[in-house]
C-alpha positions in Angstrom: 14.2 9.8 2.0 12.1 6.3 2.7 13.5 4.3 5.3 15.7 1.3 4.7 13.1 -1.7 3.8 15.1 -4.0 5.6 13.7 -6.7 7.9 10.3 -6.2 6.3 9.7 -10.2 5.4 11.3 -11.1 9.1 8.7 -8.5 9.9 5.8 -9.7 8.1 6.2 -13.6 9.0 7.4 -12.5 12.7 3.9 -11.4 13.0 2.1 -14.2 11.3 3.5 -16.3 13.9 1.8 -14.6 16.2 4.2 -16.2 19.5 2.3 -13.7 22.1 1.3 -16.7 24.2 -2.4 -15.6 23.1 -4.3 -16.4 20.9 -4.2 -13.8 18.2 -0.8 -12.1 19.9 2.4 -11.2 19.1 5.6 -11.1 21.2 6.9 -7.8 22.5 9.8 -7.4 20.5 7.5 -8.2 17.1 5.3 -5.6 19.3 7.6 -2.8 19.0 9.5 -3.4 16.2 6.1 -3.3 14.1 5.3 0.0 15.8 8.2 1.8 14.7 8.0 0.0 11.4 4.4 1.4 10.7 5.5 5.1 12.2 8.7 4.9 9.5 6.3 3.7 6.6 3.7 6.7 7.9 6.2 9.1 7.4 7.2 7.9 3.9 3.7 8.1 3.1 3.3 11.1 4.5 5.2 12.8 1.1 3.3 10.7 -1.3 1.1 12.9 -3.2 -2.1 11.6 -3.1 -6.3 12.7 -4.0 -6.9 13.2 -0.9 -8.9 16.6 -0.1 -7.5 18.9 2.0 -11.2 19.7 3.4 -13.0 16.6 4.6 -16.6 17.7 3.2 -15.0 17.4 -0.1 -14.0 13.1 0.5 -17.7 12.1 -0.8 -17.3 13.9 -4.0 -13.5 13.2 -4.6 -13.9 9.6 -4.3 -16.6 10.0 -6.5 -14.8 11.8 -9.4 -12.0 9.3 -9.0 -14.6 6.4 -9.4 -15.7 7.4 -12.5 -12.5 8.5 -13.9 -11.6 5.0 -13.1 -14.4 3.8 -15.2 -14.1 5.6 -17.9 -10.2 4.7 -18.0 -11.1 0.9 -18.3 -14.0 1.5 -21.2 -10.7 3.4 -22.9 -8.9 0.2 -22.0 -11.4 -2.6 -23.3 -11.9 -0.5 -26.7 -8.4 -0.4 -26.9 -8.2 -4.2 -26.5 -11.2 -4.8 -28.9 -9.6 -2.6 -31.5 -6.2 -5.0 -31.1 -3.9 -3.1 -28.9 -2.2 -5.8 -26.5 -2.5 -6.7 -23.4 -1.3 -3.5 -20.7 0.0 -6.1 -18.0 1.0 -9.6 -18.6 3.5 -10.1 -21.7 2.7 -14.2 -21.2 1.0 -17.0 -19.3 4.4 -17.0 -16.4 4.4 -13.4 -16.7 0.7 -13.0 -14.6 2.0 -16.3 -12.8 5.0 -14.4 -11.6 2.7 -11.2 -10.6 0.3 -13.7 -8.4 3.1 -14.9 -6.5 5.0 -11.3 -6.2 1.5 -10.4 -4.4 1.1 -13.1 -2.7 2.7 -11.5 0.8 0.0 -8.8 0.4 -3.0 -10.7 -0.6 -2.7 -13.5 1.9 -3.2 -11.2 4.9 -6.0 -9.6 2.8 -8.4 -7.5 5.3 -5.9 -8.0 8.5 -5.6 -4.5 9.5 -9.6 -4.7 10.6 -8.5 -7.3 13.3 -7.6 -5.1 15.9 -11.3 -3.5 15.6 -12.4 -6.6 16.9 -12.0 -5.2 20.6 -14.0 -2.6 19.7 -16.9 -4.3 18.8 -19.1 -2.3 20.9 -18.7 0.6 19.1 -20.9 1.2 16.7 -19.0 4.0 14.4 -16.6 0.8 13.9 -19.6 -1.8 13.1 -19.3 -1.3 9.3 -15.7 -2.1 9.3 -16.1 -5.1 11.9 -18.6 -6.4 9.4 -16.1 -5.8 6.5 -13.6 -7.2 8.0 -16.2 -10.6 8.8 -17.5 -10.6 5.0 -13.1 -10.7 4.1 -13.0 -13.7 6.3 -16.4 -15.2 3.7 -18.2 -15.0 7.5 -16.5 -18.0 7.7 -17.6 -19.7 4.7 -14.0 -21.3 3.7 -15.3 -20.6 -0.5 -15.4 -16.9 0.4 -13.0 -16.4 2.7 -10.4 -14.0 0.8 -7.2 -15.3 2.1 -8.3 -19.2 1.1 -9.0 -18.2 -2.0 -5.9 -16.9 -2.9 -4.2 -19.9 -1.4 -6.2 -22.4 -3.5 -5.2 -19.6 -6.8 -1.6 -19.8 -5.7 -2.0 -23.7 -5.5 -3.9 -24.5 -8.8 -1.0 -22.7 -11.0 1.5 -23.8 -8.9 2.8 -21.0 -7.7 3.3 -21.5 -4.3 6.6 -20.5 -3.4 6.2 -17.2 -2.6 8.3 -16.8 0.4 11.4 -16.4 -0.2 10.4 -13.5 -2.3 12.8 -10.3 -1.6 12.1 -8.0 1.0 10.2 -4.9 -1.1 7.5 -8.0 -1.7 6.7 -7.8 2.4 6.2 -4.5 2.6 2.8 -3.5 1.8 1.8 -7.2 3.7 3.7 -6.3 7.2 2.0 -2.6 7.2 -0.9 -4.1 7.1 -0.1 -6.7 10.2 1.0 -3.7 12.1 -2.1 -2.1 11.4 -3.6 -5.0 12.7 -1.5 -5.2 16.0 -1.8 -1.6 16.6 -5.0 -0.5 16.3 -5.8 1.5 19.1 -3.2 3.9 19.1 -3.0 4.1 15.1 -7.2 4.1 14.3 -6.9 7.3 12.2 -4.9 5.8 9.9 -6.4 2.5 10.2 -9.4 4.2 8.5 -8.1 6.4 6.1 -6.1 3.2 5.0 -9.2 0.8 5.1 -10.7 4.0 2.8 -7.9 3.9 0.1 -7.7 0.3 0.6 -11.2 -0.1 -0.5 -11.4 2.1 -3.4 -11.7 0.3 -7.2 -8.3 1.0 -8.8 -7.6 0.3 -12.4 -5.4 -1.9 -12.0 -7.5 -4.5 -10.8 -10.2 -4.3 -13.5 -7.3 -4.9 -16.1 -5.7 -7.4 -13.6 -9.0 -9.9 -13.8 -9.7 -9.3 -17.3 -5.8 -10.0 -18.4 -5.8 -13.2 -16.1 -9.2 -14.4 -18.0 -7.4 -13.8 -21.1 -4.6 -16.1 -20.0 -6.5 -19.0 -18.9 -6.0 -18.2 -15.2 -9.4 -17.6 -12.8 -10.0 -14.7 -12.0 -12.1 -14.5 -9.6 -10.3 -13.3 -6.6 -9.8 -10.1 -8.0 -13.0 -10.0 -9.4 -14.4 -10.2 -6.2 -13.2 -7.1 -4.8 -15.0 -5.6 -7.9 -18.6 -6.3 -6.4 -18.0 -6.8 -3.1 -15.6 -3.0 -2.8 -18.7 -1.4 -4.9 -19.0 2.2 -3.9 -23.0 1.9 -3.9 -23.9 -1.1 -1.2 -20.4 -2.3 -0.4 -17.2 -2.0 1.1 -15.9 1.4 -0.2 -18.9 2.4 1.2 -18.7 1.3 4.8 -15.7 2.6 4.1 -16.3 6.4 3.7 -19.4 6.3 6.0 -16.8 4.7 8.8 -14.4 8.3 8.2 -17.2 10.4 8.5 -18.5 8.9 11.5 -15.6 9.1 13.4 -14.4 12.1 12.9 -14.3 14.4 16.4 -17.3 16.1 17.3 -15.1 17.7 20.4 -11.2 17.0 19.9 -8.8 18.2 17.3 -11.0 17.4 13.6 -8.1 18.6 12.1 -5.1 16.3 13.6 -7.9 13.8 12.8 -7.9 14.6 9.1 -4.1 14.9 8.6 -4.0 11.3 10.2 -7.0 9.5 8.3 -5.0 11.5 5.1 -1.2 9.5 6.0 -3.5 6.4 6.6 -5.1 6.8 3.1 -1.5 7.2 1.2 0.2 4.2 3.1 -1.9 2.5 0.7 0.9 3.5 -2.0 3.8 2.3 0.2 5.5 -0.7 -0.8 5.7 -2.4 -3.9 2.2 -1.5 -5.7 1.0 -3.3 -8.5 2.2 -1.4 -11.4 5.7 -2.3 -9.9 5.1 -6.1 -9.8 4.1 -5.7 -13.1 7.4 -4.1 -14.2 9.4 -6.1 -12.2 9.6 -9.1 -14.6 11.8 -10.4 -16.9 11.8 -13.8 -18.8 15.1 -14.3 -19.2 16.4 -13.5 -16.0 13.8 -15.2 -14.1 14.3 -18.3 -16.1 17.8 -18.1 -14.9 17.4 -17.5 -11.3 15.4 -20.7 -11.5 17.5 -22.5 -13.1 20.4 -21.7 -10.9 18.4 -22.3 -8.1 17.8 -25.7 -9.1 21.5 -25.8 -9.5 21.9 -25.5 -5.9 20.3 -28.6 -5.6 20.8 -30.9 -8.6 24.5 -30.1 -9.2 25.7 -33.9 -7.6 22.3 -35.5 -8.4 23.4 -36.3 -12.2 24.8 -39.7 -13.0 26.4 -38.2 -16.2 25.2 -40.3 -18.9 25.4 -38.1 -21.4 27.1 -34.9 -22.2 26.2 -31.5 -23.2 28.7 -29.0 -24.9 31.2 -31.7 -24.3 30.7 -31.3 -20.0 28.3 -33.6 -18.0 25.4 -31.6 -16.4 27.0 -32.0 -13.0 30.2 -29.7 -14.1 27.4 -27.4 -15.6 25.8 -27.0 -13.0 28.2 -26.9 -10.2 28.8 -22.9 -11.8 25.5 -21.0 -11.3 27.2 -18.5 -13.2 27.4 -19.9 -16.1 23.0 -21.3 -16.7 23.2 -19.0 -19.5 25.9 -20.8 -21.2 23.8 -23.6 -20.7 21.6 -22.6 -22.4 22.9 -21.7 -25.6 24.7 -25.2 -25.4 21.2 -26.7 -25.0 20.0 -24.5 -28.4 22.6 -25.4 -30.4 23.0 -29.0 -29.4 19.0 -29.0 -30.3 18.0 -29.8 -27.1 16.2 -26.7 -27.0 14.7 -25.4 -30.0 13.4 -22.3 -29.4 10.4 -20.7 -31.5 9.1 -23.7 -31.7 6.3 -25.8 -29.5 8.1 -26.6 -26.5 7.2 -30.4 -27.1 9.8 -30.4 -30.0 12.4 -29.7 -27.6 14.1 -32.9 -25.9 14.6 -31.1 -22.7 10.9 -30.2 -22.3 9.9 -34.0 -22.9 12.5 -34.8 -20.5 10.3 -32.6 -17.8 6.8 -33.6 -18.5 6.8 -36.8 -20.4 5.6 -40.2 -19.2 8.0 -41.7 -16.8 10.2 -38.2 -17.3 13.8 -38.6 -15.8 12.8 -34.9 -14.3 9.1 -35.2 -13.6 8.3 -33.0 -11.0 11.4 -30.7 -10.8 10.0 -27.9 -11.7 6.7 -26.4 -10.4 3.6 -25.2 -12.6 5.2 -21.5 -12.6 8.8 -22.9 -13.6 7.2 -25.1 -16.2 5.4 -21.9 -18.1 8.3 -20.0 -17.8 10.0 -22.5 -19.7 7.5 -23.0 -22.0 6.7 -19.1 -22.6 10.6 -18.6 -23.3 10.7 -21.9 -25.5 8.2 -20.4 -27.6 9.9 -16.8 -27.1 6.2 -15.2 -27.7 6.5 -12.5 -25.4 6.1 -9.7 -27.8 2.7 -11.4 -29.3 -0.6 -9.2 -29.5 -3.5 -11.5 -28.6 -6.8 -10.7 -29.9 -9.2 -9.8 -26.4 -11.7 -12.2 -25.1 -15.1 -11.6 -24.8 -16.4 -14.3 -23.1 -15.2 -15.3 -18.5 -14.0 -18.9 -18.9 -14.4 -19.2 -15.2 -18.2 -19.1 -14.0 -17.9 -19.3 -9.9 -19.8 -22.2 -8.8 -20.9 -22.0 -5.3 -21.7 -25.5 -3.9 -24.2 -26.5 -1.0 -22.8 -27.9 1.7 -22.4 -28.2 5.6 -21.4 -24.3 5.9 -24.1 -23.2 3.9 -26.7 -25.7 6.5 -24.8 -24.5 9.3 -25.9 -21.2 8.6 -29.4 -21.4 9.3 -29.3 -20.3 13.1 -31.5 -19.9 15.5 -34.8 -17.0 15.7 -33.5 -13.9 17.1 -35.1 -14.9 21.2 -32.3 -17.5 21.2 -29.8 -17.2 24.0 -26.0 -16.9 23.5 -25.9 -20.6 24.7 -28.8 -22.3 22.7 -26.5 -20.0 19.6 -23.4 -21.6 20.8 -24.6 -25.0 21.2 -26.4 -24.8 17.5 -23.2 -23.8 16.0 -21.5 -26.5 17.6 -23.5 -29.2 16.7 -23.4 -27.7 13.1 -19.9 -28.6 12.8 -18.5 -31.7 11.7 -18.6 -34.9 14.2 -16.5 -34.7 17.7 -12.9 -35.5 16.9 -12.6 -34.5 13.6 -10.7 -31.3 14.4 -8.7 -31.2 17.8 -8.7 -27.0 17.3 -12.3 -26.7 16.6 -13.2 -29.7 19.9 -11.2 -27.3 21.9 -12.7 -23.9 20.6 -16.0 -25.5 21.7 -14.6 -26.4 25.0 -13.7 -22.8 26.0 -17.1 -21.9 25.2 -18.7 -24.2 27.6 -20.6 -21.9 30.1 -20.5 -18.8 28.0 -23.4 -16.5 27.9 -23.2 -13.3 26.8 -21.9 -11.9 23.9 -18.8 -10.4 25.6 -17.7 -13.5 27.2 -18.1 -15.0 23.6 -16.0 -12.4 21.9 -13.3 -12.7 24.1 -13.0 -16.2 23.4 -13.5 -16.0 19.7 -11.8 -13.0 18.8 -8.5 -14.5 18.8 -9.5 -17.0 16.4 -10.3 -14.5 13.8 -6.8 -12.8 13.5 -4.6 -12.8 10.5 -3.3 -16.2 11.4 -5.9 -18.3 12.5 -8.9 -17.5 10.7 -8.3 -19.6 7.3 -8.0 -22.3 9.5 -10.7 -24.9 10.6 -10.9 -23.4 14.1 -10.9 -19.9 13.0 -13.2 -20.8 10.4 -15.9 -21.9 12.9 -15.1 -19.2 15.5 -15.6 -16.6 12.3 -19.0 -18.5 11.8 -20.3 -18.0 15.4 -18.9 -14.6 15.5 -20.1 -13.1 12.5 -23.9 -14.6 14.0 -23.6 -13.0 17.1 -22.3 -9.7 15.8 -25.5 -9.6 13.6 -27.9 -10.2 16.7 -29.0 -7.0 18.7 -26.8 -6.6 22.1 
């Protein structure tokens, strides 16, 4: 039976806070909870049944088989969709809105359970995963960083409110921050998970071309189509990193069971095909609407009436949005099947001077529009054609990035990447990162500086940015 998922979202942002009095820490009790968290969610993955061999010599060719079973699976999919078969995923526009935020918990710690390799960094079995884990972060370039992107998707369709999502949306997101936080004793299953982790799924092929389809970019899941390639890229490090490690005198065995739990905790949590499923129209516009009711029921000055009752009386009874509704419909403030600028209540949202500009988001707004124009069941025609082309801009991180010849010491490297960085006083974080390194010079004394910087937390900010941007230089340079 899989343990109760309680306390997974007070998990997941308990950890984000990271209150260890370190940079890149967390408190004791987020320490141990998060243990026995991850050794509850390892035992529930332990029963998943999963393609993992049961002989380690056979991984290479397993992986192999499922790669192109996958690709063959998404040529069956896009002939499909060329023939006129529907979309698999998104029903509507707020449908794929609605899956972005149910992910967001997971994808905005996307690559965190490499952090904890970062103490490792002399290892060289782990190098490959290090420099995955640097190239998540964009190597400090904030327009490939993985976890900005997603922020600036979430942000662009407005769907932003994510957090208060419920607790089977944390779950995949917090295994992930314990992976992170407990690296040493769990690195088995740190790489069997970074190897399932980094294998293409299905899902995300259909995921990017769907989210084309809709008018939404792309490109983050796109992304981990080329950069996760199993020829040059990250499901490559990937496999290399579980061969090299395995135990040339120890228990190969125990290792294999482990790297094998590690590889199905991928599955543990709410998965994609879940997300999917989850929604609802309907009852997600009325959760919506009844949490605006929360907050607008003694907002209304009552002006006008709807079913014979002022809005406030309507919506001082969550319980009855749904009657609301209807009143709206057949009063013909709604009318439904129609372009949702026929309907008064729409123009009342998004008109000039509106009386409710701004009340609800970009992702409430489609919801409303998509059930307005009740064209859920529709079956568009595919498109053949990426709306969004990914323009990479010059810039100061791009400049920045030309460092000095290989003879440079650690302080001439330091010293270039500080004055590479915008002018003193521009960022107090970044002034101070800076500060800390004053005197540094070796690599190690570096790292134990920087490495904070790069955790879960910090690195999509300024700071951690520039601390992923020195780090990611010296890692590349010879010892």
């Amino acid at each position: 039976m899989a343990p109760q998922q309680e306390g997974s979202r007070q998990l997941y942002f308990a950890m984000l806070e990271e209150r260890g009095g370190i940079a890149g820490q967390i408190d004791e009790l987020a320490r141990s909870t998060s243990r026995s968290f991850l050794r509850e969610q390892l035992s529930v993955a332990a029963e998943i049944d999963a393609d993992f061999p049961t002989e380690m010599q056979s991984l290479p060719s397993v992986l192999r088989n499922a790669h192109d079973q996958t690709a063959q699976s998404y040529r069956h999919y896009l002939d499909g969709r060329h023939a006129g078969s529907p979309r698999r995923y998104f029903s509507c526009r707020s449908h794929a809105m609605y899956f972005l935020r149910t992910v967001a918990p997971t994808k905005l710690v996307d690559g965190a359970w490499l952090y904890g390799l970062l103490q490792r960094w002399q290892d060289s079995r782990l190098a490959p995963l290090i420099q995955t884990y640097l190239e998540e972060l964009g190597c400090g370039n904030p327009l490939q960083n993985h976890v900005l992107l997603y922020k600036q998707l979430l942000a662009r369709y407005g769907c932003d409110k994510w957090q208060d999502g419920p607790d089977e949306h944390f779950t995949q997101g917090a295994v992930q921050l314990a992976l992170a936080h407990h690296a040493h004793e769990f690195l088995p299953e740190l790489i069997g998970f970074n190897l399932g982790y980094e294998q293409l799924p299905l899902h995300l092929l259909i995921t990017a071309y769907e989210l084309n389809e809709l008018d939404i970019d792309p490109y983050y899941f796109a992304l981990h189509v080329t950069i996760d390639n199993a020829s040059s890229g990250h499901a490559r490090k990937a496999l290399q990193s579980v061969l090299d490690c395995m135990p040339r005198i120890g228990n190969a065995r125990d290792y294999h069971r482990r790297v094998g739990n590690g590889y199905r905790l991928n599955l543990v949590g709410m998965g994609t095909h879940q997300a999917v499923a989850s929604f609802d129209l309907e009852q997600e516009l009325l959760r919506v609407f009844a949490e605006k009711a929360l907050i607008g029921a003694k907002l209304h000055s009552d002006y006008c009436l709807v079913g014979g009752r002022s809005v406030s009386d309507w919506l001082s009874s969550p319980g009855e949005i749904a009657d609301l509704l209807r009143t709206l419909q057949s009063a013909g403030w709604i009318r439904r099947g129609e372009s949702p600028k026929q309907s008064r209540f729409w123009r009342l949202l998004t008109d000039e001077q509106a009386p409710m500009f701004g009340v609800f988001d970009g992702y409430e707004q489609q919801l409303l529009w998509d059930w307005i124009m009740n064209d859920a069941g529709t079956k568009p025609t595919a498109r053949t054609t990426n709306r969004f082309r990914r323009r990479q801009t010059a810039g100061h991180v791009e400049e920045a990035a030309a460092v000095p010849q290989s003879g440079a010491t650690i302080e001439q490297i330091i010293a270039h990447h500080a004055g590479g960085e915008p002018r003193h006083g521009s960022c107090a974080d970044v002034d101070a990162l800076f500060q800390q390194l004053a005197g540094v010079d070796t690599k190690a004394e570096a790292f134990a500086v920087l490495g904070g910087m790069l955790s879960p937390a910090n690195h999509p900010t300024p700071a951690g940015l520039a601390a992923t941007r020195l780090y990611a230089d010296l890692f590349s340079r010879l010892p």
